[in-house]
MDTraj code that builds the backbone (N, CA, C; nanometers):
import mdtraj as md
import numpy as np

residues = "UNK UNK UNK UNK UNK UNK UNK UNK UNK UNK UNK UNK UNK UNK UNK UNK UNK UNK UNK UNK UNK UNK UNK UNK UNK UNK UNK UNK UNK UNK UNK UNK UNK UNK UNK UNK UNK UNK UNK UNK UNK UNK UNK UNK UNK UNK UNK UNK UNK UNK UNK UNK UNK UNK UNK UNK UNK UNK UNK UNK UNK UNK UNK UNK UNK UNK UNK UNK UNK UNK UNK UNK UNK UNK UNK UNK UNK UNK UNK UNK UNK UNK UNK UNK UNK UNK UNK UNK UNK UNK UNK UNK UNK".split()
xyz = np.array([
    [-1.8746, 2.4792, 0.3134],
    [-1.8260, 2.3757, 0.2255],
    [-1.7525, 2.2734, 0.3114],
    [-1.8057, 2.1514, 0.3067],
    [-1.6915, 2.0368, 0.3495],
    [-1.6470, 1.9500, 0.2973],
    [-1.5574, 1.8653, 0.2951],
    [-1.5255, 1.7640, 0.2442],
    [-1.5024, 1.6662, 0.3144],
    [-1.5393, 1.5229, 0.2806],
    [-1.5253, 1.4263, 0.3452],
    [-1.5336, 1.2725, 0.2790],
    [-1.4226, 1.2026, 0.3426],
    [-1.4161, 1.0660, 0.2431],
    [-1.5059, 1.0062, 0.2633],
    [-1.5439, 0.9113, 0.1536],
    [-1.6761, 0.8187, 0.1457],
    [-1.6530, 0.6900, 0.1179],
    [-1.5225, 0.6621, 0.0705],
    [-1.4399, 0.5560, 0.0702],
    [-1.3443, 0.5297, 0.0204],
    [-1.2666, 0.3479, 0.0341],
    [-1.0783, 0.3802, 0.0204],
    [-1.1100, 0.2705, -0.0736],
    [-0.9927, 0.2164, -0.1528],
    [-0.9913, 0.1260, -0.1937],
    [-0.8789, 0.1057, -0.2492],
    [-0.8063, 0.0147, -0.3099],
    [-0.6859, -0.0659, -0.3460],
    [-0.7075, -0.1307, -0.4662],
    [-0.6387, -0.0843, -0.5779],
    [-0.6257, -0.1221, -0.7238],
    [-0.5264, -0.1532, -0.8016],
    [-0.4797, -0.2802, -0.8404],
    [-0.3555, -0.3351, -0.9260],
    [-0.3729, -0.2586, -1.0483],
    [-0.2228, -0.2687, -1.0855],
    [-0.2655, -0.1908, -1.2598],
    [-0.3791, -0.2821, -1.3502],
    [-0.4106, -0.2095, -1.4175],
    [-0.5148, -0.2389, -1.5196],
    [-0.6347, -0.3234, -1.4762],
    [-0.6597, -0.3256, -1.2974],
    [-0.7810, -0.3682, -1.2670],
    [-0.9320, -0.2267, -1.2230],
    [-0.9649, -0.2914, -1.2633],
    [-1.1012, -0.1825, -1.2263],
    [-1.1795, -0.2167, -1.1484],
    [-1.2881, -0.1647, -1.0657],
    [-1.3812, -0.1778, -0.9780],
    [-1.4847, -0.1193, -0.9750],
    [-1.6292, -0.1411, -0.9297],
    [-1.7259, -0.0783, -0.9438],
    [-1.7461, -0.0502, -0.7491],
    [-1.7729, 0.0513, -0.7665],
    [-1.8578, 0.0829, -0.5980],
    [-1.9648, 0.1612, -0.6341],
    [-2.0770, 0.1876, -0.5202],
    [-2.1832, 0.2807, -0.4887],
    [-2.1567, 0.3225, -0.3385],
    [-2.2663, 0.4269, -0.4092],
    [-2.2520, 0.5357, -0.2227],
    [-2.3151, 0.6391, -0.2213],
    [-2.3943, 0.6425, -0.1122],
    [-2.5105, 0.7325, -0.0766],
    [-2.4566, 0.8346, -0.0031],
    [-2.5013, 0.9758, 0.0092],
    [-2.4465, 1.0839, 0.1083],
    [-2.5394, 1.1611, 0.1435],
    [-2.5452, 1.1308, 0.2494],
    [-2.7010, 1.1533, 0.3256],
    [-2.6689, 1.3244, 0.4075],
    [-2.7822, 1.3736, 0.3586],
    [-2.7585, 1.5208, 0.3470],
    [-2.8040, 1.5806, 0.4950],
    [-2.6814, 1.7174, 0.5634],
    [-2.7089, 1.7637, 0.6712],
    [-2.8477, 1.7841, 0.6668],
    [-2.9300, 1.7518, 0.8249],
    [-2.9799, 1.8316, 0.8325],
    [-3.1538, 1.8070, 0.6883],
    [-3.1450, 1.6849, 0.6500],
    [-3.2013, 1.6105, 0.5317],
    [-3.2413, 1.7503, 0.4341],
    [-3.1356, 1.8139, 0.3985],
    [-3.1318, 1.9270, 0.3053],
    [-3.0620, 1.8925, 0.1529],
    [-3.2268, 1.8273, 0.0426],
    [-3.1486, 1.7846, -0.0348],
    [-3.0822, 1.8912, -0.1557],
    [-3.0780, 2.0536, -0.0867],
    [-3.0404, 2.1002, -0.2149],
    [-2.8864, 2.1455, -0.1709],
    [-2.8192, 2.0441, -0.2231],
    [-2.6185, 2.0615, -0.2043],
    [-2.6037, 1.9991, -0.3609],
    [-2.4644, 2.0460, -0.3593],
    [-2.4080, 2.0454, -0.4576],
    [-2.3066, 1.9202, -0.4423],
    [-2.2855, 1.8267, -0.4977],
    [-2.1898, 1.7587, -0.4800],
    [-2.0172, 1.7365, -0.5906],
    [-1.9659, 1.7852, -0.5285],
    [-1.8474, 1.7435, -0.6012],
    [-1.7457, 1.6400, -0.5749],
    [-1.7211, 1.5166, -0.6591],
    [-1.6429, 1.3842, -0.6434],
    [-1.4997, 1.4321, -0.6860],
    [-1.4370, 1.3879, -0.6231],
    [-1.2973, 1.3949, -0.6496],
    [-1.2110, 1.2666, -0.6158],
    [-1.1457, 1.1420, -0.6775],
    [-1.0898, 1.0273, -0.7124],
    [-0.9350, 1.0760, -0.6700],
    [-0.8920, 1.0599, -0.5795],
    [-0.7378, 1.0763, -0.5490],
    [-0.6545, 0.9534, -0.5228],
    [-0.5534, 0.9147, -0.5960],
    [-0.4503, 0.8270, -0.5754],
    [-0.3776, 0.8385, -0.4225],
    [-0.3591, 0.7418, -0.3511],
    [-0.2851, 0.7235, -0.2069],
    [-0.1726, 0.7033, -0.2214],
    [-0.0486, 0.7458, -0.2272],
    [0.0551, 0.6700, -0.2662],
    [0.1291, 0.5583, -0.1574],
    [0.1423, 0.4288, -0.1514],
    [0.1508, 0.3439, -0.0660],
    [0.3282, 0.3957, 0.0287],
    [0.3527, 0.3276, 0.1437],
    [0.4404, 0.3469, 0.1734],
    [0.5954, 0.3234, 0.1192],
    [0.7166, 0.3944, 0.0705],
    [0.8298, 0.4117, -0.0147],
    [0.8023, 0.4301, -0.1649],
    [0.6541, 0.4897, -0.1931],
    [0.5985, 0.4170, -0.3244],
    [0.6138, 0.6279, -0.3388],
    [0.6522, 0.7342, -0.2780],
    [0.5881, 0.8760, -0.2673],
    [0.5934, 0.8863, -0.3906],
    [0.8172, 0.8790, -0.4898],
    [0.8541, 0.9192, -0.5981],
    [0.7849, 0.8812, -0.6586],
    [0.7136, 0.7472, -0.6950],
    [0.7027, 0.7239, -0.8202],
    [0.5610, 0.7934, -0.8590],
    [0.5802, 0.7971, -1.0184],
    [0.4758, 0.9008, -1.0716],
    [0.3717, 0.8044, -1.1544],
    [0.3644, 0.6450, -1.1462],
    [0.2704, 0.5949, -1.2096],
    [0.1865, 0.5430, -1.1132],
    [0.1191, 0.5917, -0.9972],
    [0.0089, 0.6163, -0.9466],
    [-0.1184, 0.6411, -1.0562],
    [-0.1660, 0.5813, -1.0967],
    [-0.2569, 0.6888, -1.1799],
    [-0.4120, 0.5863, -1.1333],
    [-0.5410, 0.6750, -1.0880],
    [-0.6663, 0.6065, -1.1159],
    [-0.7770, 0.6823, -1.1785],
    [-0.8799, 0.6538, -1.2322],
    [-0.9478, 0.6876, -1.2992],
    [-1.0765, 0.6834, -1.2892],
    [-1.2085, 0.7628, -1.2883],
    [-1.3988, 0.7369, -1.2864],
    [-1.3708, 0.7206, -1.3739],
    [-1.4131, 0.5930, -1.4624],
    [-1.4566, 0.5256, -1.5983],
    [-1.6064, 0.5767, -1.6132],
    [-1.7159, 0.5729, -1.4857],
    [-1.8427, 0.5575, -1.4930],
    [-1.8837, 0.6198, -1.3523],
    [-1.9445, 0.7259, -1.4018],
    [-2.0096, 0.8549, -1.2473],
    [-2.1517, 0.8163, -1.2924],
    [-2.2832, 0.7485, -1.2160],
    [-2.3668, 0.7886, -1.2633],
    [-2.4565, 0.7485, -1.1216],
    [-2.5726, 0.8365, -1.1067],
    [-2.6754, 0.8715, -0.9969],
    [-2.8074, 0.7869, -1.0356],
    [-2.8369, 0.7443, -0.9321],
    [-2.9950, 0.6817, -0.9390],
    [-3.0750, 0.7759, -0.8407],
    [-3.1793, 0.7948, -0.8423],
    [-3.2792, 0.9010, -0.7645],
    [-3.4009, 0.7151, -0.7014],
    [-3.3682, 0.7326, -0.5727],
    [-3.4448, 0.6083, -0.4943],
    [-3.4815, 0.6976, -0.3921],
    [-3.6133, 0.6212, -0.3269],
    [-3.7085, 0.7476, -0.2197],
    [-3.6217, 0.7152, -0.1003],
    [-3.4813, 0.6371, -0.0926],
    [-3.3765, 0.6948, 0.0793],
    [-3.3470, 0.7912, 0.0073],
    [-3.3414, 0.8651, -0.1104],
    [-3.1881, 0.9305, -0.2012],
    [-3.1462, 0.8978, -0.2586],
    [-3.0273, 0.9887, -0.3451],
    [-2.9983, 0.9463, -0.4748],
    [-2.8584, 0.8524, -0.3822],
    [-2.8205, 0.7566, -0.5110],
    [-2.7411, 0.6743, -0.5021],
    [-2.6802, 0.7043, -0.5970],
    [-2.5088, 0.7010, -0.5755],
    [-2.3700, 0.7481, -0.7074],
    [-2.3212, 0.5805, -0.7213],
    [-2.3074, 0.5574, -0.8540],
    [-2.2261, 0.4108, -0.8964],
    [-2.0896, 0.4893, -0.9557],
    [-2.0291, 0.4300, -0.9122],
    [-1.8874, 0.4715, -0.9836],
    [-1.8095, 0.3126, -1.0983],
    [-1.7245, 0.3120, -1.2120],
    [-1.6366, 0.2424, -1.2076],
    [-1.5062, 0.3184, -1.1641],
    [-1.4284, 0.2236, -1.1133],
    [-1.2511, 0.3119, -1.1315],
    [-1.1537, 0.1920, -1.1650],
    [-1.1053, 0.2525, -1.2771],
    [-0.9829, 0.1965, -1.3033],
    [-0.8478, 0.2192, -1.3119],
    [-0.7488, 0.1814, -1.2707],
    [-0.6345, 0.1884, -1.2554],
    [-0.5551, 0.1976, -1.3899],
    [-0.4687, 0.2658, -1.4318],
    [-0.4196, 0.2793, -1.5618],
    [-0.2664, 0.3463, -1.5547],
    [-0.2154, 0.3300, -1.4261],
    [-0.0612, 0.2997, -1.4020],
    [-0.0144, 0.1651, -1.3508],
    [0.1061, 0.1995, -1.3536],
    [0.1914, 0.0757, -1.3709],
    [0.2507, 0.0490, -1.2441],
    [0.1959, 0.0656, -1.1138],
    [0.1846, -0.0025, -0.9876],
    [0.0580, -0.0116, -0.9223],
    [0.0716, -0.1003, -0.7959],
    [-0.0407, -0.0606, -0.7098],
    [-0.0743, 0.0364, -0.6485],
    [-0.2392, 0.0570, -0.6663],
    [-0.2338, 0.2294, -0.5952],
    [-0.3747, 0.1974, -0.5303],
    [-0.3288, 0.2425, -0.3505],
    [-0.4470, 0.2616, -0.3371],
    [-0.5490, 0.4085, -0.3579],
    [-0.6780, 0.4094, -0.2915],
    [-0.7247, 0.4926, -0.3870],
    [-0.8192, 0.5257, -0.2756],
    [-0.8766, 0.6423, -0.2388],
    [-1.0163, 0.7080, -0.1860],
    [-1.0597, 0.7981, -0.2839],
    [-1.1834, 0.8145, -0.2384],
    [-1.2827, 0.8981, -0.2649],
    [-1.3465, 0.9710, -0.1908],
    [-1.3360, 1.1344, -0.2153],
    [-1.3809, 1.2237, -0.1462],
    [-1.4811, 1.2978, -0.1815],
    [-1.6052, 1.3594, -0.1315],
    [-1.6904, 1.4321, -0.1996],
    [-1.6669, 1.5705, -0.1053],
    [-1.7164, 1.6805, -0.1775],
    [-1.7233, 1.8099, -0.1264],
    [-1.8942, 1.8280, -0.1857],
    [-1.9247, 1.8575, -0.0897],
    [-2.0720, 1.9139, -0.0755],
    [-2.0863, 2.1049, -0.0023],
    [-2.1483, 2.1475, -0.1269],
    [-2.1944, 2.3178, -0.0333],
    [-2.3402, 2.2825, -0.0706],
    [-2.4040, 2.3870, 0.0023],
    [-2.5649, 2.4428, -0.0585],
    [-2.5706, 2.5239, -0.1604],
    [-2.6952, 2.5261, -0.2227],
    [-2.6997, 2.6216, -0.3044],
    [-2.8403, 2.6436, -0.2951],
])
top = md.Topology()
chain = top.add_chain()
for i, resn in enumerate(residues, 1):
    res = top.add_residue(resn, chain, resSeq=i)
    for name in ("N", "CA", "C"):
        top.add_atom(name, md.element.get_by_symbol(name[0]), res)
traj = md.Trajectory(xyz[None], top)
């Protein structure tokens, strides 16, 4: 099992964003499992505060002959700036 970021990003309250992102499989082994996980960064003097908050509005996969492609929205729905990555964990199965 590994995990590894796929990208960062930076979100004002109540703005949202759309990204995509491909994860090109060890070894071109397309049977893994993928799990997304959306984690808040908390900026520097920013640790205490607890309105960090971001959100997948929209997880969804396209199947294209490089591979599938993930669209995400994320939106922000606390009450500072937060930046933000995205990590996937991939095993086999």
């Amino acid at each position: 099992m590994a995990v590894m970021t796929v990208f960062t990003g930076f979100l004002s309250p109540g703005q949202s964003q759309s990204w995509w992102a491909t994860v090109q499989y060890p070894n071109n082994n397309p049977d893994l499992f993928l799990s997304w996980l959306l984690r808040a960064v908390h900026q520097a003097g920013h640790q205490t505060h607890s309105n960090h908050i971001v959100e997948i509005t929209r997880m969804q996969v396209e199947r294209t002959p490089g591979g599938p492609v993930y669209h995400f929205d994320i939106r922000s729905t606390g009450t500072h700036p937060t930046d933000f990555e995205m990590l996937v964990n991939y095993t086999s199965f």
